[in-house]
C-alpha positions in Angstrom: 166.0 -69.2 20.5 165.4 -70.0 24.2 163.9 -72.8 23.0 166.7 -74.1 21.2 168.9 -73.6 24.3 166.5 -75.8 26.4 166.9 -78.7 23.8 170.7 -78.3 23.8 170.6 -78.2 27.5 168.2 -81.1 28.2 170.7 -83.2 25.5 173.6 -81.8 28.1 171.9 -83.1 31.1 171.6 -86.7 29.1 174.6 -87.1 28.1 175.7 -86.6 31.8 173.4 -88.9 33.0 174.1 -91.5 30.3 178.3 -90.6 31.6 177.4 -90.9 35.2 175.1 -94.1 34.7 177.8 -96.1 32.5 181.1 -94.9 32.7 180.7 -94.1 36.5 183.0 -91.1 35.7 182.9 -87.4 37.3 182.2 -84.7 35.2 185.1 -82.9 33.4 186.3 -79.4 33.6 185.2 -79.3 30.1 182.0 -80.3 31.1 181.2 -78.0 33.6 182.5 -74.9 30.8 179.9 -76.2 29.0 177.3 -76.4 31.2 178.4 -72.8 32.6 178.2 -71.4 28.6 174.8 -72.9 28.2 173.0 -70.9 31.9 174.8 -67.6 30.9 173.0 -68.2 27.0 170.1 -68.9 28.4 170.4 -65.9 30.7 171.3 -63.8 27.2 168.5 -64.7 25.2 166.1 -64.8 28.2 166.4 -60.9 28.7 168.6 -61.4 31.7 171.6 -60.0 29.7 173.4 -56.1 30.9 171.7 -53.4 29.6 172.4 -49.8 30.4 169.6 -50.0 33.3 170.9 -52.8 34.6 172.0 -52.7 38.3 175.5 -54.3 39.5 177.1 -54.9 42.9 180.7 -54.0 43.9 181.5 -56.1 47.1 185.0 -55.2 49.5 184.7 -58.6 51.0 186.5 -60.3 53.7 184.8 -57.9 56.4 183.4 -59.5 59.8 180.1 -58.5 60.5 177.9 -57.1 63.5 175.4 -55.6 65.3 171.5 -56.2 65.0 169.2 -56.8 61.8 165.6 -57.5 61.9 163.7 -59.7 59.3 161.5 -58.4 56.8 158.0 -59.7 56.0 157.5 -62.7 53.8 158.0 -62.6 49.8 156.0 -65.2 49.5 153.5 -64.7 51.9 153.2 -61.2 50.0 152.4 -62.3 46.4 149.8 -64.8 47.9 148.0 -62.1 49.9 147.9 -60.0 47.0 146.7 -62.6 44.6 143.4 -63.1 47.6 142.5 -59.8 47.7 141.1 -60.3 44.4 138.5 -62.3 46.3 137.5 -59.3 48.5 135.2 -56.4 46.6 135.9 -54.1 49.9 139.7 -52.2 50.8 142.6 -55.1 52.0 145.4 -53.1 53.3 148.4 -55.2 53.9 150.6 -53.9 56.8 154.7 -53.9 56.4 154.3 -55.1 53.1 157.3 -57.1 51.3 158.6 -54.3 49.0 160.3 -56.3 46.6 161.0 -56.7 42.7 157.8 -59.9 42.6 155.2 -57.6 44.7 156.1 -54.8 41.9 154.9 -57.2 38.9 151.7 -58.4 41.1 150.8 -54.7 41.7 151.6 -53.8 37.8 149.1 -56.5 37.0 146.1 -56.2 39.9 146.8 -51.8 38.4 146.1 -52.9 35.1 143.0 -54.9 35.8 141.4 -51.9 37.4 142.5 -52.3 41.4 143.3 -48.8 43.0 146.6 -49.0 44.9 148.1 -47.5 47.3 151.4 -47.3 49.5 150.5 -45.4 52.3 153.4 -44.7 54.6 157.0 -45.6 55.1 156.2 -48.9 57.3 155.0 -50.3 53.2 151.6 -50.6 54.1 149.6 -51.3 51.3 145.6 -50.2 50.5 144.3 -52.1 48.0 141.1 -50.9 46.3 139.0 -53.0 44.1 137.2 -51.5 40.7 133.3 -52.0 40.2 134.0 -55.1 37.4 137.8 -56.4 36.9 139.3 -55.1 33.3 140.7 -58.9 32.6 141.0 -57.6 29.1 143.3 -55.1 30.2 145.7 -57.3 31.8 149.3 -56.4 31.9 151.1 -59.1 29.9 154.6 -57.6 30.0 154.3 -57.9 34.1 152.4 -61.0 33.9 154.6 -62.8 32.5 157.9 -61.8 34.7 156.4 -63.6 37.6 155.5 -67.3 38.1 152.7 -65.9 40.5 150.4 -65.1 37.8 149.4 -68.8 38.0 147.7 -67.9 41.4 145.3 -65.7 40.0 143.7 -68.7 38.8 141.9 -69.5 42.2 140.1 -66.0 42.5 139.3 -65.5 39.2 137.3 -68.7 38.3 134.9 -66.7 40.5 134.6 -63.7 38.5 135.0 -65.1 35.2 133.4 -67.6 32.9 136.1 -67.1 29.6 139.9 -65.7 30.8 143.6 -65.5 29.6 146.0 -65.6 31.5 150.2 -65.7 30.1 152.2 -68.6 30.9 153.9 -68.1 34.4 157.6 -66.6 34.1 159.7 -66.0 37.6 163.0 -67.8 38.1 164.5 -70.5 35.5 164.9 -73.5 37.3 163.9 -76.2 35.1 160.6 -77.8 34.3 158.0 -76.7 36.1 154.6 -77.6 35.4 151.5 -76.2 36.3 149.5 -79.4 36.2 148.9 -79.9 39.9 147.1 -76.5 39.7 144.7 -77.3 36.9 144.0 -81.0 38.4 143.1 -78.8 41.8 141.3 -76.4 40.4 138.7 -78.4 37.8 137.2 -79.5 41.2 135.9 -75.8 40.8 135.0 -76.5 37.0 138.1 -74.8 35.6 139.1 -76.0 32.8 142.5 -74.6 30.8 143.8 -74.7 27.6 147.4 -73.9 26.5 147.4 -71.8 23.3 150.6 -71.4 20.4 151.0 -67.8 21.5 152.1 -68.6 25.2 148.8 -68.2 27.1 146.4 -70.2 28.8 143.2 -70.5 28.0 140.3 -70.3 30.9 136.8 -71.3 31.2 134.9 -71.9 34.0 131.8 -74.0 34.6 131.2 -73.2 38.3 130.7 -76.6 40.8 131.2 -76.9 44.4 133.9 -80.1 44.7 132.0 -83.7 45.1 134.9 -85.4 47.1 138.0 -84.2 48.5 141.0 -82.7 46.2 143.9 -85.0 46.8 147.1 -83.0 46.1 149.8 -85.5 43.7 152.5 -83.5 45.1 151.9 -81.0 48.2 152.8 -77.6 46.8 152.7 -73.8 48.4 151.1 -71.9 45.6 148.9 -75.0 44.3 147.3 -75.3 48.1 147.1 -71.2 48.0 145.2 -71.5 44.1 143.0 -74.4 45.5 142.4 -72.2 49.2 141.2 -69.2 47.0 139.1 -71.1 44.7 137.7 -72.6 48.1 137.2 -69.2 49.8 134.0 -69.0 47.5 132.6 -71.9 47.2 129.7 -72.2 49.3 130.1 -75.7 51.3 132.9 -77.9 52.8 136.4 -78.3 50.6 138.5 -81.0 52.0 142.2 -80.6 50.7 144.5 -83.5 51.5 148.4 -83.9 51.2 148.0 -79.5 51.4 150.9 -78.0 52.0 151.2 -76.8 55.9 153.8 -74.2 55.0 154.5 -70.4 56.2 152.9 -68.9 53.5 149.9 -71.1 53.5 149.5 -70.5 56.7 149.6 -66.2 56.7 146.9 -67.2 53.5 144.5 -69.1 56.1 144.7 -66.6 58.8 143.9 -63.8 56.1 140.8 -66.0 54.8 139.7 -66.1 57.8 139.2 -62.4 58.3 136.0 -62.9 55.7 134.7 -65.4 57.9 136.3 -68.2 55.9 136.2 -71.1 58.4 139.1 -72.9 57.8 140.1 -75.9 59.7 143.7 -78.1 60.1 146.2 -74.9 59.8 149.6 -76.0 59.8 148.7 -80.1 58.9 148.5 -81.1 55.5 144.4 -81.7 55.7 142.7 -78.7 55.5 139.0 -78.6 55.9 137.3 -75.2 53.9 133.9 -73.8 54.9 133.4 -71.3 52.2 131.4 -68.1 51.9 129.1 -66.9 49.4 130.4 -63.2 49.2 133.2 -61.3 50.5 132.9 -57.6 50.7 134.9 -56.3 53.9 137.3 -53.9 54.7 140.4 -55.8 56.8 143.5 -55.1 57.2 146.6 -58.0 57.8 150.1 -58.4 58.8 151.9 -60.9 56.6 154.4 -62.7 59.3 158.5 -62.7 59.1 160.3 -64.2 55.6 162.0 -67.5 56.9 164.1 -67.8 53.6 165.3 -64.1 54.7 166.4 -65.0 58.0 168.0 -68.2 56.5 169.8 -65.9 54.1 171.1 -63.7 57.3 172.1 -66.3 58.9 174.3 -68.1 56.3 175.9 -63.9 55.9 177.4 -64.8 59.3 178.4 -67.9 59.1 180.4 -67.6 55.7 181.8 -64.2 57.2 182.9 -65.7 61.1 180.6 -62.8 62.3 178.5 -62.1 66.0 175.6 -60.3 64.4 172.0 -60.8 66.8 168.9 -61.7 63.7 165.5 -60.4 64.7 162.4 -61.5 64.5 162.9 -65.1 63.3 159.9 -67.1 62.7 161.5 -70.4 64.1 158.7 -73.0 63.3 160.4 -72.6 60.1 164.1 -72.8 60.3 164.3 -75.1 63.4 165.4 -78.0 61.3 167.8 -76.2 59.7 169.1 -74.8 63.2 169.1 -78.2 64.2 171.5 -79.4 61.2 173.3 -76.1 61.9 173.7 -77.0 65.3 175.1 -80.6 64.6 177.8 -78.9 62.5 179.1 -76.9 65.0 177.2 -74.3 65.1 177.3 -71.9 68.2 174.1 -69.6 68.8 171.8 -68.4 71.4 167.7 -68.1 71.0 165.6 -66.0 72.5 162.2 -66.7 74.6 159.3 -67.0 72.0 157.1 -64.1 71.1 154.1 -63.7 68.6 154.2 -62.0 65.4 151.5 -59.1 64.3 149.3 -61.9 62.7 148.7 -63.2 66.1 149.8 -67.0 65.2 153.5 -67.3 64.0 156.2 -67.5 66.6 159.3 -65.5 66.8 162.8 -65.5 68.1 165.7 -63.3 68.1 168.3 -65.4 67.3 172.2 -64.7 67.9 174.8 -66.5 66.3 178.7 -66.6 66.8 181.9 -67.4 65.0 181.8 -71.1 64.6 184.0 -73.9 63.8 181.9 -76.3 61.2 182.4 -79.5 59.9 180.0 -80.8 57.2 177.3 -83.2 58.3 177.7 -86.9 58.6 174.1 -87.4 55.4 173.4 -85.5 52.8 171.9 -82.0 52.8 168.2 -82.5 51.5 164.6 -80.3 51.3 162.1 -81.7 52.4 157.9 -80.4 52.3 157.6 -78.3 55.9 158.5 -79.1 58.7 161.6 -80.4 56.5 164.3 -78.2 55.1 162.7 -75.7 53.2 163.3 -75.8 49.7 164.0 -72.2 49.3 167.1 -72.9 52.3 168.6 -75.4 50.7 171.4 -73.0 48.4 172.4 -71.5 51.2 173.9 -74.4 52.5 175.9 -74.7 49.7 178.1 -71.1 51.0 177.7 -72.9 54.9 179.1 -76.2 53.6 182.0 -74.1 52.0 183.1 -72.8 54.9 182.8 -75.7 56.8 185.8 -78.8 57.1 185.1 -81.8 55.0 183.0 -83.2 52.1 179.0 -82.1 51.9 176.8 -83.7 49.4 173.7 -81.1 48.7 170.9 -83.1 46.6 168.1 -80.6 45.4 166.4 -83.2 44.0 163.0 -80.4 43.2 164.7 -78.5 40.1 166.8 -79.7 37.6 168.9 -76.0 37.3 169.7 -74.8 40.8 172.3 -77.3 41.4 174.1 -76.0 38.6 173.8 -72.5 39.1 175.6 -73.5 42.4 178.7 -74.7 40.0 179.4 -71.0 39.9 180.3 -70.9 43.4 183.9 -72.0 41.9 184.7 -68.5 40.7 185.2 -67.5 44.2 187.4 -70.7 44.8 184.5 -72.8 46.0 185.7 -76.5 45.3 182.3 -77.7 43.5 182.2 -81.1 42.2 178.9 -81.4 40.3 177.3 -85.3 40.0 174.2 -84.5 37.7 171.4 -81.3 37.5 170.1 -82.2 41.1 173.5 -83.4 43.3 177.0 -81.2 44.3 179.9 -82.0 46.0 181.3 -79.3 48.1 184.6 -79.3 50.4 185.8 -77.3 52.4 187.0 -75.1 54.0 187.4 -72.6 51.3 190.2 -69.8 50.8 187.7 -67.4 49.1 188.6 -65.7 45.9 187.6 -62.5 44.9 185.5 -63.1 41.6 183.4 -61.3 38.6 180.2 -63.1 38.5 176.8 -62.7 36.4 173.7 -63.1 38.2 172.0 -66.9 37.3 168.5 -66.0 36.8 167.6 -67.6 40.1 166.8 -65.7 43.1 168.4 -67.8 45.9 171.9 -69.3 43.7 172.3 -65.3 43.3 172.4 -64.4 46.6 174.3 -67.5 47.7 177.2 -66.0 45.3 176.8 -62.3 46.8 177.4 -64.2 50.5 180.3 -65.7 49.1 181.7 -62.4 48.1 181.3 -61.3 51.5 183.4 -63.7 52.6 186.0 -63.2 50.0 189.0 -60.8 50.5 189.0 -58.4 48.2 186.8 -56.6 45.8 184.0 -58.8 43.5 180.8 -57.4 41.0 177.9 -59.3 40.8 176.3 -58.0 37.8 172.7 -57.6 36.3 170.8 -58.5 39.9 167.4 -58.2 39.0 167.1 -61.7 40.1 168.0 -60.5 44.0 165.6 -57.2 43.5 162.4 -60.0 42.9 162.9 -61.4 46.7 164.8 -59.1 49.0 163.9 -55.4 50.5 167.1 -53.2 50.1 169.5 -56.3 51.1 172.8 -54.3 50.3 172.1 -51.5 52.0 171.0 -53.4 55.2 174.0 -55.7 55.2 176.0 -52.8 54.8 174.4 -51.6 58.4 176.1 -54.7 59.1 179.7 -53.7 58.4 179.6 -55.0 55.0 181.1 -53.2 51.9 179.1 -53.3 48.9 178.1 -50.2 46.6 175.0 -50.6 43.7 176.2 -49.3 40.4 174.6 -49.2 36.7 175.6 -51.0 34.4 178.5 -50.9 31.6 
């Protein structure tokens, strides 16, 4: 059935293109219902539908916010880590771990393969205890396949392994999304992968040290982290070019580096890889501050008109975005610099005030780092909201998200949608309270719970597993903020 709904859908997104391309008409009202029907199917038949377990949120919204919240580690930075300390045959512990929905579905599968874990205090420090000989034929598929990081297993594994499975990646539903760039990195290693009828790839590995450099067709996160891992072991230089120099790349590089992995070019997109033979050590690391988290924070008080002080920033990675902020009228104040607990990311407390914005004179577009982050780029469809004027957002990277954003217009959000990558949005907005279901896509959902914070009155976002994969208690630590939202089951 899911598969039927993708055909439907992908005939949808034609027919607007075909409309757009040579009528040169907007979308209709009619449209958009459409369009709206089809996600909420999709969601349905997915598994994202209400069940009894499911958790909702009840949001009192129109509330300023205030006082002081400090950012948690990185979710992504997390699942990569995790993935790596397959490589190691001694104890990782991971300090202030991401406790999150996604590190859940990692730990499920690195439990069923054999790996000891361990959370050893409240601080969600992790101890991670490798078995004598992996139990791939034990692998969890029900967790598996719930996370797209399960491609990332790829990397370490083609050192273990000659013959593998591995299920399809899952994780948010936003559009095609294909793992070729992995396999074209990886058969530099001598992986080769075949996709079977019954949704799993096929591995086998013919073990080779690259002969020229791996030049990256696009410049992914988890494709450099796959091709880092698979470098990690592989005795002799790996030169990976058009690499992505990105946050959680960079927390992978430092951690590598603890086993003596020389690693050379952190933070460019040409990293040079001196591999090791073996890795058996017992290290610990702290994964550094979640950017997208802060970004998250930060667009909580904007949309709200709140004073509230954000701790613990890692700027490298939102200065762009401050700087688009800051052209839209943003008012804030940055503290000195400091260093993070890995010893190489810098942090700022950042304090932001109640603003006037206007929407930006270009478009609102991602960009590989030091651009906007990809992960940002929903939240500026809340910030343009509450901003005066016209905002075009163009996420030209997935075909879906734009359209989740379409749902914005329950809460009164005028959303004018062009085609699956480009939206339209004026404002400023006289929020609406609103019933809304969760779009299986982490960042969308969240940018709809923001918009019920802004919203007089009271608004359920229901079934918000999709939030639980990315964020550490979020309602109960904006509620620290002055927010009121209460967690309730379902039906």
């Amino acid at each position: 059935m899911p598969n039927q709904i993708k055909n439907e859908a992908e005939k949808l997104f034609d027919q607007i293109m075909n409309q757009m391309e040579n009528n040169r008409q907007n979308l209709s009202v009619d449209m958009l219902t459409h369009i709206n029907g089809l996600l909420h199917k999709d969601q349905k038949e997915s598994g994202h539908s209400e069940n009894p377990n499911t958790l909702n949120i009840r949001v009192h919204g129109g509330k300023p916010l205030s006082g002081e919240i400090e950012v948690k580690t990185s979710k992504n930075a997390a699942v990569g880590l995790l993935c790596a300390s397959l490589l190691n045959k001694g104890t990782t512990t991971l300090r202030n771990l991401a406790r999150i929905e996604e590190v859940n579905r990692i730990i499920e599968v690195l439990t069923s393969l054999g790996v000891q874990i361990q959370w050893l205090n409240h601080q969600n420090d992790l101890k991670i205890t490798p078995p004598e000989r992996l139990l791939i034929e034990n692998i969890n598929m029900e967790a598996a396949r719930k996370t797209r990081s399960i491609i990332m297993f790829l990397g370490p594994l083609l050192h273990v392994f000659t013959d593998f499975e591995l299920p399809y990646a899952g994780g948010c539903n936003l559009g095609k999304r294909t793992v070729k760039p992995h396999l074209d990195g990886l058969k530099h290693f001598g992986l080769e992968v075949d996709a079977s009828e019954n949704g799993l790839y096929k591995a086998h590995v013919n073990p080779r040290q690259p002969r020229k450099p791996i030049v990256m067709i696009e410049r992914g996160d988890t494709v450099t982290e796959n091709i880092l891992m698979a470098a990690a072991l592989s005795t002799g230089i790996t030169i990976i070019r058009n690499a992505s120099p990105n946050y959680m790349v960079q927390d992978l590089c430092l951690f590598l580096q603890q086993f003596g992995v020389k690693i050379e070019g952190i933070g460019t997109t040409t990293l040079k890889v001196t591999g090791v033979e073996n890795i058996n050590q017992n290290v610990e690391y702290y994964p550094s501050e979640d950017p997208i988290e802060a970004m998250s924070l930060l667009a909580a008080g904007i949309v709200t008109k709140s004073q509230i002080k954000i701790r613990r920033v890692p700027i490298e990675f939102l200065e762009i975005e401050l700087l688009l902020l800051e052209e839209m009228g943003l008012q804030y104040e940055m503290s000195e610099e400091y260093v993070a607990h890995n010893g190489y990311t810098r942090l700022v407390d950042l304090e932001i005030k109640p603003s006037q914005l206007n929407a930006p004179t270009d478009k609102v577009h991602p960009l590989p780092f030091p651009g906007i982050n990809i992960d940002n780029l929903p939240f500026f469809a809340c910030i343009a909201a509450t901003a005066h004027g016209r905002t075009l957002v163009h996420d030209w990277v997935y075909e879906n998200r734009a359209i989740y954003l379409t749902e914005l217009t329950k809460l009164n959000v005028k959303v004018e949608l062009l085609d699956p990558h480009r939206v339209y949005i004026e404002g400023p907005t006289r929020w609406k309270s609103a019933e809304v279901i969760c779009p299986p896509a982490l960042r969308p959902s969240v940018v709809i719970l923001l918009g019920m914070l802004a919203a007089k009155g009271t608004s359920t976002l229901r079934n918000t597993y999709s939030i639980a994969r990315g964020y550490e208690d979020l309602v109960s630590r904006l509620n620290l903020l002055g927010a009121e939202i209460e967690i309730f089951g379902g039906n």
